[in-house]
Legacy VTK file of the C-alpha trace (Angstrom):
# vtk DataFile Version 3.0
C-alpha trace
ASCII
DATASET POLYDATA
POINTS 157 float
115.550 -128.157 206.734
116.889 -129.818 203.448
119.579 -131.794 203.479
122.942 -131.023 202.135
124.068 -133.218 199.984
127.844 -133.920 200.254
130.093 -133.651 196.780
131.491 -136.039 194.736
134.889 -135.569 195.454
134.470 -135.340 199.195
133.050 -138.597 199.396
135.523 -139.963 196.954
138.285 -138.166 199.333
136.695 -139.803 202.906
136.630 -143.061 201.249
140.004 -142.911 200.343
140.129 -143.400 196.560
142.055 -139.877 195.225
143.469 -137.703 197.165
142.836 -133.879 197.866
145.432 -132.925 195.365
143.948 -134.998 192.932
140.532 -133.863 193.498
141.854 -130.133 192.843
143.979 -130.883 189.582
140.909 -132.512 188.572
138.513 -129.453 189.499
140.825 -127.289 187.462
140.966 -129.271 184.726
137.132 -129.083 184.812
137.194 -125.670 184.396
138.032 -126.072 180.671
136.713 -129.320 179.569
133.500 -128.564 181.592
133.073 -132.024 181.570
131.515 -133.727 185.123
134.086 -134.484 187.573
133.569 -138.119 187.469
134.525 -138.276 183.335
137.720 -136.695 184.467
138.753 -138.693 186.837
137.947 -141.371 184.673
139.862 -140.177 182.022
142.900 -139.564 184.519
142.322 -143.375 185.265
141.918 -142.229 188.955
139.134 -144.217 189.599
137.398 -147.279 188.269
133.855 -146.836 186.608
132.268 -149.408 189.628
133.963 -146.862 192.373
132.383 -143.537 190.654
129.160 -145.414 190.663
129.193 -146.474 193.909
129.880 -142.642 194.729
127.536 -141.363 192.687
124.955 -143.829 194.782
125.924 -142.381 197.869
125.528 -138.828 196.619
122.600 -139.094 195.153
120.909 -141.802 197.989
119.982 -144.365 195.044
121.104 -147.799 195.756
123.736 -148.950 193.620
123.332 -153.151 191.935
125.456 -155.214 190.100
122.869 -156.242 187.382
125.401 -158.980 187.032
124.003 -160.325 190.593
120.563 -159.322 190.376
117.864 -160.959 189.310
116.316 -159.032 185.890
112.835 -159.872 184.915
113.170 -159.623 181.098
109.229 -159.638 180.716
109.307 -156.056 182.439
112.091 -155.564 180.117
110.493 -156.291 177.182
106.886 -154.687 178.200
108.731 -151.084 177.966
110.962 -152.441 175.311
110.445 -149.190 173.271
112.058 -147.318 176.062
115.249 -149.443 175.826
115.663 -149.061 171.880
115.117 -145.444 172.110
116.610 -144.403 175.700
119.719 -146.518 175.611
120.367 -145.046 179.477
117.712 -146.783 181.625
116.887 -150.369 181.546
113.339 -151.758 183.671
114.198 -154.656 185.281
111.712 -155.243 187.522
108.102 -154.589 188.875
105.191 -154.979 191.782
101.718 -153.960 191.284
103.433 -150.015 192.550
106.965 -149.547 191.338
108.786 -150.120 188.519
112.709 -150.681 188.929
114.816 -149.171 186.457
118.255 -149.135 186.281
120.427 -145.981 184.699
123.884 -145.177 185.116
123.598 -141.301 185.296
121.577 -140.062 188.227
121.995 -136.193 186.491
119.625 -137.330 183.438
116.793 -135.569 184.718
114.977 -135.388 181.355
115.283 -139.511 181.060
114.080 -139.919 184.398
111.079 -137.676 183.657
110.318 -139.987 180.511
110.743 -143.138 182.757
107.663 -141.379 185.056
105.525 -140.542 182.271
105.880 -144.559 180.588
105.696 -145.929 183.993
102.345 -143.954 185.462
100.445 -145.207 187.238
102.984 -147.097 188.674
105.893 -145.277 190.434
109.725 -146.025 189.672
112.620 -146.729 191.810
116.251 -146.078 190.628
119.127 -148.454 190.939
122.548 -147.243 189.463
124.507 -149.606 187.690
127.700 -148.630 185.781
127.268 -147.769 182.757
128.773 -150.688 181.103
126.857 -152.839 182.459
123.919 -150.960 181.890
124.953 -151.616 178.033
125.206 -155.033 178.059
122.180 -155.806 179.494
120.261 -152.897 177.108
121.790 -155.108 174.242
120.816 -158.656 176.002
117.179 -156.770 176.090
117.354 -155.886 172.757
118.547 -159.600 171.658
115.037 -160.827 173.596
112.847 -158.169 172.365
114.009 -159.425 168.297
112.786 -163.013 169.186
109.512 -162.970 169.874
109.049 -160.472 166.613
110.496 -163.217 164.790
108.666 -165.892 166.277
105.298 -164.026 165.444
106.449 -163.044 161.771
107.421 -167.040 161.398
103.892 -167.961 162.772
102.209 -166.193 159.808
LINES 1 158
157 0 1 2 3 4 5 6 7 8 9 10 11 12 13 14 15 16 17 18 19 20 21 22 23 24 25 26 27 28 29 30 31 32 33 34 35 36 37 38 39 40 41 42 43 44 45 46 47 48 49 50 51 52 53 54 55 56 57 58 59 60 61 62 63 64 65 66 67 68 69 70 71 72 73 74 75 76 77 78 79 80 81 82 83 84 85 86 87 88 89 90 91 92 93 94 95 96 97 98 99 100 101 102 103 104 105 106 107 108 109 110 111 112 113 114 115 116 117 118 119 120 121 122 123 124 125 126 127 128 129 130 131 132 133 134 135 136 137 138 139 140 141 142 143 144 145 146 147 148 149 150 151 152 153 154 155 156
C-alpha cells in the first residue's frame, strides 16, 4: 500500500509555524497566482526560506543540509561542472564508488533530477535539499573553482 504523503501546509501547521487560517488565506490566494504554496507564504513573509525547506524535506523524505556545515568535495563539483553552469538548481557535492550527492533546492524539478540520473549513470544519486540561497552561493563558489584551473591551463601554454 503506498504511502500517503502528508501536505505542505499540514506539516507546516503540526509544527507550529502558520496557522490554519493562514494556511487557507494562503490556499486561496493560490488559486490565482497558481504559484506553489511555499512562494506564497514566502512572499506573505510567513515563513523563513530554511523552515519551507526543512518542510519540504519532510514531505518529500530527502534529508535536508546546511551546505554551510557540510563538507563539499569541490573535485566532484568540478567533474560535473557543466551541470552547474547550465542547471543552476543542483550542485554535486559529493561521491562513493555508487552514489553521487547532489544538492537542489526544489524537490518538484522532476526534469532536473532526470538530467542529474542520466550525467550521473552508472552511479546512482542521492538528494539533499538545501535552501535555495545557499544552493546559489555555493553554485557561484563552484563556478569561481571551475574558472581557475581553465586559467591555469591557458597560462601553462
Amino acid at each position: 500500500m503506498p504511502m500517503v504523503r502528508k501536505r505542505l501546509g499540514e506539516i507546516l501547521i503540526e509544527k507550529n509555524l502558520i496557522t490554519l487560517d493562514q494556511l487557507q488565506e494562503c490556499l486561496e490566494e493560490q488559486k490565482y497566482t497558481r504559484e506553489y504554496l511555499g512562494a506564497v507564504l514566502l512572499k506573505k513573509k510567513l515563513i523563513t526560506q530554511e523552515a519551507l525547506v526543512k518542510a519540504l524535506s519532510e514531505q518529500f523524505d530527502i534529508p535536508y543540509i546546511s551546505l554551510k556545515n557540510f563538507y563539499v568535495d569541490w573535485n566532484v563539483c568540478l567533474r560535473f561542472s557543466t551541470l552547474v553552469t547550465t542547471q543552476e538548481n543542483a550542485l554535486p557535492i559529493r561521491q562513493d564508488d555508487t552514489v553521487v550527492t547532489v544538492a537542489i533546492s526544489d524537490p518538484l524539478d522532476v526534469i532536473g533530477v532526470e538530467k542529474l540520473e542520466e550525467m550521473a549513470r552508472p552511479k546512482k544519486i542521492k538528494l539533499v535539499l538545501v535552501t535555495p540561497g545557499e544552493l546559489k552561493e555555493f553554485i557561484l563558489e563552484c563556478k569561481k573553482r571551475t574558472k581557475v584551473p581553465l586559467k591555469n591551463l591557458l597560462e601553462k601554454e
